[in-house]
N, CA, C and O atoms as a DFTB+ gen file, in Angstrom:
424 C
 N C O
     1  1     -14.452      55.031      27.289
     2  2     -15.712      54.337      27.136
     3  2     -16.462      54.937      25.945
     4  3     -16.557      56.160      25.841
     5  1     -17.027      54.062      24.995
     6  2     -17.661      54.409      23.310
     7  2     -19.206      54.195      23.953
     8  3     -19.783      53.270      24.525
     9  1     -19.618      55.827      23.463
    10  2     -21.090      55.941      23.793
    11  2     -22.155      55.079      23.045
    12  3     -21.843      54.811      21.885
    13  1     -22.867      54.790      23.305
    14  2     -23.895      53.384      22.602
    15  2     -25.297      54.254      22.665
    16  3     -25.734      54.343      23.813
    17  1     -25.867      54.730      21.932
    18  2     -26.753      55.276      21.941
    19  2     -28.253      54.818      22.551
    20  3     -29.108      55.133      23.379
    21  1     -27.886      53.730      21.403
    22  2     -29.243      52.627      21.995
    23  2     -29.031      51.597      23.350
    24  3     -30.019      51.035      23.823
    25  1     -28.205      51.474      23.707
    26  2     -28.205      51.198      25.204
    27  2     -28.800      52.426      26.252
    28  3     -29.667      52.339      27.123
    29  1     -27.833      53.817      25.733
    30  2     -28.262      54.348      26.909
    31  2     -29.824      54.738      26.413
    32  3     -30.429      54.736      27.485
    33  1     -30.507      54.970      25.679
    34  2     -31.863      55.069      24.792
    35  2     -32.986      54.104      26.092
    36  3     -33.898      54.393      26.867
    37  1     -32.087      52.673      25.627
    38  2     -33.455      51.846      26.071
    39  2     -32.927      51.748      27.912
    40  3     -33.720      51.089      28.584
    41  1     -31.886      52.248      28.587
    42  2     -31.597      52.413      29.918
    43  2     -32.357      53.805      30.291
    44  3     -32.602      53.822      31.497
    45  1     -32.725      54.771      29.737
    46  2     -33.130      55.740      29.798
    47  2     -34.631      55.347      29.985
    48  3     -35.269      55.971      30.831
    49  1     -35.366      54.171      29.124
    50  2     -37.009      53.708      28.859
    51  2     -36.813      53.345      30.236
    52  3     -37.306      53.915      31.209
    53  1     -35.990      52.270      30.233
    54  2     -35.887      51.228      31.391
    55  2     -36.415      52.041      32.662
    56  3     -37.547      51.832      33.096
    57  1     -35.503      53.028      33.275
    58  2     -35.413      53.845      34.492
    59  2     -37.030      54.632      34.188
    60  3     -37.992      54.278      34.869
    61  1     -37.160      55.547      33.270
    62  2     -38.615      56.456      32.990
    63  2     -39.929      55.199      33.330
    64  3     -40.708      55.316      34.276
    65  1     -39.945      54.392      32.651
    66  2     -40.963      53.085      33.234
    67  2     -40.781      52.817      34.323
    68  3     -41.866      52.839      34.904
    69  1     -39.537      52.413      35.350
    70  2     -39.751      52.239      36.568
    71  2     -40.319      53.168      37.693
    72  3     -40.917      52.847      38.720
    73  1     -40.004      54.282      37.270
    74  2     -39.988      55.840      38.252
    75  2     -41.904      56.088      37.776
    76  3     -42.708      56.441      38.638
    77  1     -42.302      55.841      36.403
    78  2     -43.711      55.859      36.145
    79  2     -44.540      55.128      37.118
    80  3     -45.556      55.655      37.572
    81  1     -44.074      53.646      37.553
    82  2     -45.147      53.272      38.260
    83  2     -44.736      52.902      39.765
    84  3     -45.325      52.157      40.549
    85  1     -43.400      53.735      39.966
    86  2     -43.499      54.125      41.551
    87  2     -44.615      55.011      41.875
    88  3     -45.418      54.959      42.807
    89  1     -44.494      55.845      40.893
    90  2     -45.148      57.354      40.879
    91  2     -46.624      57.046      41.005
    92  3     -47.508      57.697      41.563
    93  1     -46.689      55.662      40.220
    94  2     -48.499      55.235      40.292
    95  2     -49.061      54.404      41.769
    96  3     -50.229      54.243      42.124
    97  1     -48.043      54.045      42.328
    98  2     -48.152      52.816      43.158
    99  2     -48.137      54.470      44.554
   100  3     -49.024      54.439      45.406
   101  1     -47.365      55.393      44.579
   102  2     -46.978      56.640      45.639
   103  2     -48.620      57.074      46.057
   104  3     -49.196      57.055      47.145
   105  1     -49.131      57.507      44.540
   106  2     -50.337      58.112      44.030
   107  2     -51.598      57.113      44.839
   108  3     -52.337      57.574      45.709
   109  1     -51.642      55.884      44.418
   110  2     -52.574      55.035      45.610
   111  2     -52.805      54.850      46.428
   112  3     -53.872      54.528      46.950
   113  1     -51.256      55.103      46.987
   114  2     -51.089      55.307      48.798
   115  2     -51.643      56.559      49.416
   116  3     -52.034      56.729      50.571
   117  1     -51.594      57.402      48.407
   118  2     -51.583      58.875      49.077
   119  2     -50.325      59.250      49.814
   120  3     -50.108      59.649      50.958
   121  1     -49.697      59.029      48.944
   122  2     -48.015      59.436      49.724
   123  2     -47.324      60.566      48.327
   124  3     -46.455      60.233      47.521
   125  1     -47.964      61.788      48.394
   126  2     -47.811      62.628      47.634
   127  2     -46.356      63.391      47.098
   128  3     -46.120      63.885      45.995
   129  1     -45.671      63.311      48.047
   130  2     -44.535      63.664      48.289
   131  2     -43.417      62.931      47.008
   132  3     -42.708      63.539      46.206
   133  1     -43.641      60.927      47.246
   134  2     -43.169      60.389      46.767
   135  2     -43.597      60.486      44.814
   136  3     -42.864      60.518      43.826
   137  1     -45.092      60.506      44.975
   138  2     -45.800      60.215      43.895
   139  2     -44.566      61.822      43.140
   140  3     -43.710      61.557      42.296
   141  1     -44.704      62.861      43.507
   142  2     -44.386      63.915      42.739
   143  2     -42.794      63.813      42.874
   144  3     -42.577      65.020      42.769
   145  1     -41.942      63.435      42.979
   146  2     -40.724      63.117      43.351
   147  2     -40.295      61.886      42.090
   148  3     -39.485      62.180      41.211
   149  1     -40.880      60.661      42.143
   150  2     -41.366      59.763      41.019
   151  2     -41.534      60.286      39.746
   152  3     -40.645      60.224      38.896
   153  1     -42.904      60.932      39.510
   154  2     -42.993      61.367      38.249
   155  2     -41.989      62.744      37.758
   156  3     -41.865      63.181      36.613
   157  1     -41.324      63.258      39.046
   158  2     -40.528      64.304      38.211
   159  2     -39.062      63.124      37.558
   160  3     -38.694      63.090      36.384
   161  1     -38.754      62.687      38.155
   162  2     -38.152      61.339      37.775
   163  2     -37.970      60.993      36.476
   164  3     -37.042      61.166      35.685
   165  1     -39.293      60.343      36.389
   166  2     -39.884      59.565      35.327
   167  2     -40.062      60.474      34.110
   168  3     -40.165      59.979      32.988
   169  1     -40.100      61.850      34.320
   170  2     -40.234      62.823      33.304
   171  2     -38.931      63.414      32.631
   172  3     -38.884      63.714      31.438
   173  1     -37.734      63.570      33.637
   174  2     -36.632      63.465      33.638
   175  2     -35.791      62.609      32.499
   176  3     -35.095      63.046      31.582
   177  1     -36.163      60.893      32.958
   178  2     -35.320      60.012      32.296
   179  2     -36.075      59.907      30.540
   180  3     -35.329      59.757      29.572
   181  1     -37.314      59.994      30.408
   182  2     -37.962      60.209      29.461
   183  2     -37.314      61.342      28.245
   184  3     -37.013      61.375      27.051
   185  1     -37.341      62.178      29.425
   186  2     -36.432      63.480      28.306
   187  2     -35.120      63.012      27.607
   188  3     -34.915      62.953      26.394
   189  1     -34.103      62.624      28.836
   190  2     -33.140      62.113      28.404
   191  2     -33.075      60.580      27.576
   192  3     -32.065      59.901      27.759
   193  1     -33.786      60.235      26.982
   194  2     -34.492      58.790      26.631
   195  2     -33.918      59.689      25.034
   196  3     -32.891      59.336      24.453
   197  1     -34.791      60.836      24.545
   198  2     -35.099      61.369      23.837
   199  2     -33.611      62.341      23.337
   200  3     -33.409      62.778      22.204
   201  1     -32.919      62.461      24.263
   202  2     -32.017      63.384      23.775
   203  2     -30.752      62.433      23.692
   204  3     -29.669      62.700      23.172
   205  1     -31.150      61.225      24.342
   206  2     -29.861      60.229      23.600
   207  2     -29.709      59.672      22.327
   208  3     -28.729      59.189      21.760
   209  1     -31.051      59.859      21.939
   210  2     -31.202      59.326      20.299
   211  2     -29.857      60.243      19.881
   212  3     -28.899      59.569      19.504
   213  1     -29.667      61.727      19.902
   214  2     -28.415      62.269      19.402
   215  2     -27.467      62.878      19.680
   216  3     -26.652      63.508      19.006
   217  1     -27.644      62.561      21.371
   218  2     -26.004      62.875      21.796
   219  2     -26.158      62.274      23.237
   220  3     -27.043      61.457      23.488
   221  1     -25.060      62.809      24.372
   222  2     -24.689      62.264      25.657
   223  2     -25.434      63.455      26.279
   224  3     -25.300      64.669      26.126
   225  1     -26.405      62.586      27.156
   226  2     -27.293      63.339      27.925
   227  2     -26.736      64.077      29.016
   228  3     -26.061      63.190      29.538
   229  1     -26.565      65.075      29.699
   230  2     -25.920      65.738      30.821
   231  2     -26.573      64.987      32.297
   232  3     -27.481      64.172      32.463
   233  1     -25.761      65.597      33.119
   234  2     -25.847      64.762      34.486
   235  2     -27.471      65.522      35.095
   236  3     -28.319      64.952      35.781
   237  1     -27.510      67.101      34.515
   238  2     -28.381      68.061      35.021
   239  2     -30.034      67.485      35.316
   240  3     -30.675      66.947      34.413
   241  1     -30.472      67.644      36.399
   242  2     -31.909      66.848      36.362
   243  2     -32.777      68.194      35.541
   244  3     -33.983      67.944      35.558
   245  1     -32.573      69.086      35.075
   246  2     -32.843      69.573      33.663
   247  2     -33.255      69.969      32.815
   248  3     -33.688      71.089      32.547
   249  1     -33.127      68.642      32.018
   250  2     -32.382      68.369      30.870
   251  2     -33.162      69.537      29.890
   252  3     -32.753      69.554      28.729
   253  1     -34.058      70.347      30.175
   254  2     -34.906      71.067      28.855
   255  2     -34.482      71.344      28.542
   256  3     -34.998      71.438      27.428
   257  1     -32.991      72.024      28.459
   258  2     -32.065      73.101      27.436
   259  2     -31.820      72.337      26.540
   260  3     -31.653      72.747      25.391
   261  1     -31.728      70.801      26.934
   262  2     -30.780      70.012      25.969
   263  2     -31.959      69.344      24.889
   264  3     -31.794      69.199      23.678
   265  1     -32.986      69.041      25.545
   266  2     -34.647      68.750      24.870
   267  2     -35.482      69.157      23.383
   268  3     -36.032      68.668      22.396
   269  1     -34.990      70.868      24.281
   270  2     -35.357      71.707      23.213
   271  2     -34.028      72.032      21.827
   272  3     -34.209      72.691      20.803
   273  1     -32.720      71.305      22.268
   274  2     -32.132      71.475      21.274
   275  2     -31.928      70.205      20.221
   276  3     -31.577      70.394      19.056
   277  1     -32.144      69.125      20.674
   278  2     -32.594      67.782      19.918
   279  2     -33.794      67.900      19.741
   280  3     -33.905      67.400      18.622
   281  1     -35.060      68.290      20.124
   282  2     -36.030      69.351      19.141
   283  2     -35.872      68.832      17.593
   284  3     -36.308      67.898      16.919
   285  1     -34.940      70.042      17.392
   286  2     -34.904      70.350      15.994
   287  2     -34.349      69.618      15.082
   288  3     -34.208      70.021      13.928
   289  1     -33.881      68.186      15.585
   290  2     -33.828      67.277      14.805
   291  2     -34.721      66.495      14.518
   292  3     -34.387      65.854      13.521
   293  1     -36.069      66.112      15.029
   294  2     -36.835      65.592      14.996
   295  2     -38.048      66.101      13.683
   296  3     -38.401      67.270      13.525
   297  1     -38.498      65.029      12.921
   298  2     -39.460      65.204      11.595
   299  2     -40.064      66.507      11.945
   300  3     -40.089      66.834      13.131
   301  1     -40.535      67.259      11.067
   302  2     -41.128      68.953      11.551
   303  2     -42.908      68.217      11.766
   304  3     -43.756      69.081      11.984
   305  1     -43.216      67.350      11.732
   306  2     -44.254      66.598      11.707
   307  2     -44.574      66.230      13.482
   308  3     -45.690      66.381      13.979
   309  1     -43.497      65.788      14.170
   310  2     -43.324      65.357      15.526
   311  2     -43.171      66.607      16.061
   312  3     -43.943      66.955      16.954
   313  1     -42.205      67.435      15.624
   314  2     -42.229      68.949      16.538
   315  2     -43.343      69.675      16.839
   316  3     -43.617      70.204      17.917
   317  1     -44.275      69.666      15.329
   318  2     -45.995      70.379      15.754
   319  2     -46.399      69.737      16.839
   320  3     -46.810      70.395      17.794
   321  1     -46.352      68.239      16.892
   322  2     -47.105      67.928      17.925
   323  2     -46.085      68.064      19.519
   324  3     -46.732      67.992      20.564
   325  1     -45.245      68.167      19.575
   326  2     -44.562      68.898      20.673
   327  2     -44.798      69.727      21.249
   328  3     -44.887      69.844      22.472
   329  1     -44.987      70.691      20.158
   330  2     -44.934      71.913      20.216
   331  2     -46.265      72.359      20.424
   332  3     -46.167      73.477      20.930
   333  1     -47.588      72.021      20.277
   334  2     -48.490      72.759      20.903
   335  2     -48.864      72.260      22.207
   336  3     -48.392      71.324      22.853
   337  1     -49.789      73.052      22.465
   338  2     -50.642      73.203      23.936
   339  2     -52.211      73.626      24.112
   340  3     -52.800      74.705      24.043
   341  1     -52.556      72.487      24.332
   342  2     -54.247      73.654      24.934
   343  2     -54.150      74.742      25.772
   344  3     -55.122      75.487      25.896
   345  1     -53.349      74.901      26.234
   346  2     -53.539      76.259      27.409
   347  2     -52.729      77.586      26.560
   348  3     -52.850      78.756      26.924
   349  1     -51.753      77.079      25.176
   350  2     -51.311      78.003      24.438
   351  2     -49.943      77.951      24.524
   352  3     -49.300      78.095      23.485
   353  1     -49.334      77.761      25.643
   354  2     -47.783      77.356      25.762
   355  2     -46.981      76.828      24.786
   356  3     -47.340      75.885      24.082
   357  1     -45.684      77.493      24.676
   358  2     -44.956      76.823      24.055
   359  2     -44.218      76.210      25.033
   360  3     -44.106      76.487      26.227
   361  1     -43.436      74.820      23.970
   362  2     -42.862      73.812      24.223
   363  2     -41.369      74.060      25.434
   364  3     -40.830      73.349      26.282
   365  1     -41.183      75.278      24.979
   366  2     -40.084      75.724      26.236
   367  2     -40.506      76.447      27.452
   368  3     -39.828      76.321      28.471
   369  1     -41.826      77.382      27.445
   370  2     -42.057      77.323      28.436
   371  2     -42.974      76.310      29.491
   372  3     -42.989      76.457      30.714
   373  1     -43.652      75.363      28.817
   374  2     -43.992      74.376      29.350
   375  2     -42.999      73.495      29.950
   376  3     -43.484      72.646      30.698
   377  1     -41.839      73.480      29.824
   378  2     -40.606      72.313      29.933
   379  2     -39.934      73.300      31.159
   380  3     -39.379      72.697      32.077
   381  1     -39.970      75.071      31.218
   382  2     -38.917      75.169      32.321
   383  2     -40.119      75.636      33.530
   384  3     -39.765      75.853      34.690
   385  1     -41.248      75.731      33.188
   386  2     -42.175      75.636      34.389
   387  2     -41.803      74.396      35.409
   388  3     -41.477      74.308      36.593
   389  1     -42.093      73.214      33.990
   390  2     -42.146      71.895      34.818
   391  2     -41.373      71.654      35.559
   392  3     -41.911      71.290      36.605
   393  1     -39.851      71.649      35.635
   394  2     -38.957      71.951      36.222
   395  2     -38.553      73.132      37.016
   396  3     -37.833      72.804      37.960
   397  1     -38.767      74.298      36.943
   398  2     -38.969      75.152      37.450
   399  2     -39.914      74.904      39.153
   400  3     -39.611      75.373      40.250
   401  1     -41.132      73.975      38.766
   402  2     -42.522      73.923      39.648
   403  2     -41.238      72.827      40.465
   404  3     -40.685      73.166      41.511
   405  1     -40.962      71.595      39.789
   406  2     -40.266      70.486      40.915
   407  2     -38.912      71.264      41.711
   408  3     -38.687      71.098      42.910
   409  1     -38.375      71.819      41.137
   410  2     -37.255      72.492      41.774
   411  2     -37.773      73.591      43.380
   412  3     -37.358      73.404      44.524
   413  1     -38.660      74.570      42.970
   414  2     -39.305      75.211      43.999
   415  2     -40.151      74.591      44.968
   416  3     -40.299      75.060      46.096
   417  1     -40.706      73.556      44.566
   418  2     -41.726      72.666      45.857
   419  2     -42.836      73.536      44.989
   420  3     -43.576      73.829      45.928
   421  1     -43.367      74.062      43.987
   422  2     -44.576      75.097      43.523
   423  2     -45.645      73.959      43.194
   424  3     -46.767      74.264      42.789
């Protein structure tokens, strides 16, 4: 099977948009569980949205290792804005918290 970039690209939007407004519809209910389950999701397929632009995304729910290494293909213009934080964080430790926090229940 010949990898298609932009298929899996806009299957990657496809899924991150759907899991976005489970996550919004969870959030109304007050069904918290789901809402944070959703948006880790939705944050997930987003990443991998991003790391298919230049290669085959891994199965791993993740994906930051692979994030931060398609990174550095991106205009050094898009990386500044990646790359900062109001709270001061960098872009990798903001990415294995986030994952880090959904993985532990934190």
């Amino acid at each position: 099977m010949k990898f298609n970039p932009q298929s899996e690209v806009r299957y990657r939007v496809e899924l991150a948009s759907r899991y976005l407004k489970e996550a919004e519809e969870a959030a109304q209910r007050r069904d918290h569980r789901s809402a944070v389950a959703s948006s880790q999701l939705c944050a997930e397929n987003a990443a991998k949205a991003v790391i298919a632009l230049y290669r085959i995304p891994s199965w791993s729910h993740d994906p930051s290792h692979e994030l931060l290494e398609v990174i550095q293909n991106l205009r050094p213009e898009w990386r500044r804005i990646l790359s900062r934080s109001r709270r001061g964080a960098t872009l990798d430790i903001r990415l294995r918290n986030m994952y880090n926090d959904s993985c532990t229940g934190a």
